[in-house]
C-alpha positions in Angstrom: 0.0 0.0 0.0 3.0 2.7 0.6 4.4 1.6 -2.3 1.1 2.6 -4.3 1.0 5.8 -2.6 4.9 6.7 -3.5 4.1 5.2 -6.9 1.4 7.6 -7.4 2.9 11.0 -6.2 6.2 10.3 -7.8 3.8 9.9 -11.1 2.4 13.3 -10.2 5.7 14.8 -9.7 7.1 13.3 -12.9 4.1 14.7 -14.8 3.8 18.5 -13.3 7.7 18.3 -14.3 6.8 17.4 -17.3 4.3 20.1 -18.2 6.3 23.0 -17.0 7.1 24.0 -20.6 7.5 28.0 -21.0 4.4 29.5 -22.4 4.3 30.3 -25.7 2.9 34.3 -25.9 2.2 36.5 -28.9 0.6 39.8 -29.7 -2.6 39.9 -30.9 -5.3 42.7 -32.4 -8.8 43.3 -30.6 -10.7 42.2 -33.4 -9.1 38.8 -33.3 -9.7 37.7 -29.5 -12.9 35.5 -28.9 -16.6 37.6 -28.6 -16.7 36.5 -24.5 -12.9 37.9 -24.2 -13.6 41.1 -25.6 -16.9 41.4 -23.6 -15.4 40.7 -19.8 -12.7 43.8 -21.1 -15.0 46.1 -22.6 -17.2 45.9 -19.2 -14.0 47.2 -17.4 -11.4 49.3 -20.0 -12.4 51.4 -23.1 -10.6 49.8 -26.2 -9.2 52.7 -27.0 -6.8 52.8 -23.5 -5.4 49.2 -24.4 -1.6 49.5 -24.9 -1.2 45.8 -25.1 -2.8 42.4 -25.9 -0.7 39.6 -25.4 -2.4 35.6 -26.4 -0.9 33.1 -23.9 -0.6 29.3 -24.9 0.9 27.0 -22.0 -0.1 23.9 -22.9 -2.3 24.1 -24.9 -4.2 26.6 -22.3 -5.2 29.8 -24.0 -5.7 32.9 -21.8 -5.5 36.3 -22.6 -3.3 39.3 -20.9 -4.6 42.6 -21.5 -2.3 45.4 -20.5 -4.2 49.2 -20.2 -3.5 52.8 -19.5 -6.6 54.8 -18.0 -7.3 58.3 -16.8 -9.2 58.0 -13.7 -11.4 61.1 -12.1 -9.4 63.0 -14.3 -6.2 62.7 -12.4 -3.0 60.2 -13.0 -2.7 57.8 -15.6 -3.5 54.1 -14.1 -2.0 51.1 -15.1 -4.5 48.3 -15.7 -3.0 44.8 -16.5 -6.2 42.1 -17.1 -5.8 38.4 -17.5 -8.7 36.5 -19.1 -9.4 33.0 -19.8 -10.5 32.1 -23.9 -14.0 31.5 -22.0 -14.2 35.2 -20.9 -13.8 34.5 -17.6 -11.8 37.0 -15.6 -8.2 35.3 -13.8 -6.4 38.4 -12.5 -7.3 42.4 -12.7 -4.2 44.1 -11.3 -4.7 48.1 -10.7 -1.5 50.2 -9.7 -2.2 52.0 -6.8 -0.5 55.3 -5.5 1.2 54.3 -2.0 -0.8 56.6 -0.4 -4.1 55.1 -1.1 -2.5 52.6 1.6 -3.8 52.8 4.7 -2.4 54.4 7.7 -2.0 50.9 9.5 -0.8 49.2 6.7 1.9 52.2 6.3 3.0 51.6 9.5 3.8 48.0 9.1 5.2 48.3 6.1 7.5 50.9 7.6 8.2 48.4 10.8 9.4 45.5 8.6 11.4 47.2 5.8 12.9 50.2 7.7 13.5 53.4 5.3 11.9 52.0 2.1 11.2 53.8 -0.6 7.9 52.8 -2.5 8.2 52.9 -6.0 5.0 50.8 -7.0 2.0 49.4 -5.3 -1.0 47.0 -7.0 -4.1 46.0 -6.1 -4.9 42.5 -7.3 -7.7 40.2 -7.9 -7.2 37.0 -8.7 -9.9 34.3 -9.1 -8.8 30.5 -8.6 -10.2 27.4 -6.9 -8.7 25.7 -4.3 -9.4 22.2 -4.5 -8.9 19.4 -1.8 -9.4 15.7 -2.8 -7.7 12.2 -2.0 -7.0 9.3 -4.1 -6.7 5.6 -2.7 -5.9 7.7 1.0 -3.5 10.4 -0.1 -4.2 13.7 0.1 -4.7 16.1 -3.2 -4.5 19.5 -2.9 -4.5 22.2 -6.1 -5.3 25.6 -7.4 -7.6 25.3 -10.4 -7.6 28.0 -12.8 -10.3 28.9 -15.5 -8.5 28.4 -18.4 -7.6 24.8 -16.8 -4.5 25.6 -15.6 -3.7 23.4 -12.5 -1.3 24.2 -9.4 -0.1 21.5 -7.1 -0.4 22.6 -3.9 0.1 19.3 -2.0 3.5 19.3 0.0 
């Protein structure tokens, strides 16, 4: 029965080695991404403040990264960086921040741990996963599921 149990997460081991092959990206126009793509960005950015549009294939795992510069209340420029599965469903929506939108608390620890730092760029990000906890013959599964399928061991 151990023997099983090794057998199966050295096969798991071997195969997440296996699939950690770089990602292949390229650029791509508006007009080419998939209707439910362009629909999830267009309820968030304008088309005309996208600076970038990247397609991402790892593994045969298409997502989209969407990278946007937008005038908010009229003030600063803000960086917008989306990441979108090919079904339209929203993975990450990163927003820089200035540092003092921060709050005071979180200043102050900030300040505690990393004595006489100098900010030069904060984010606030979203990311949407699910963390999924299963077993198989006894041994305990544990991974991040993403919506374009991705999967993320996190058994240890």
């Amino acid at each position: 029965m151990f023997y099983a149990k090794f057998l199966i997460a050295l096969l798991m081991v071997l195969f997440h080695l296996n699939t950690a092959v770089a990602a292949e990206i390229t650029q791509v126009k508006f007009d080419s991404l998939p209707e439910a793509v362009k629909k999830t960005t267009l309820a968030i950015i304008d088309q005309k403040d996208i600076s970038k549009l990247s397609q991402i294939n790892d593994n045969n795992l298409i997502r989209f990264e969407i990278e946007a510069d937008k005038t908010e209340n009229n003030q600063d420029v803000v960086a917008l960086e989306l990441v979108i599965a090919s079904n339209g469903k929203l993975m990450k929506l990163a927003k820089e921040v200035p540092y003092y939108a921060l709050s005071y608390p979180q200043m102050q620890e900030i300040e505690k741990r990393y004595p006489g730092i100098k900010v030069t760029e904060a984010e606030s990000v979203d990311l949407h996963f699910y963390d999924v906890v299963g077993n198989i013959n006894g041994l305990a599964i544990n991974f991040r599921l993403y919506e374009d399928g991705l999967i993320e061991d996190q058994s240890k």
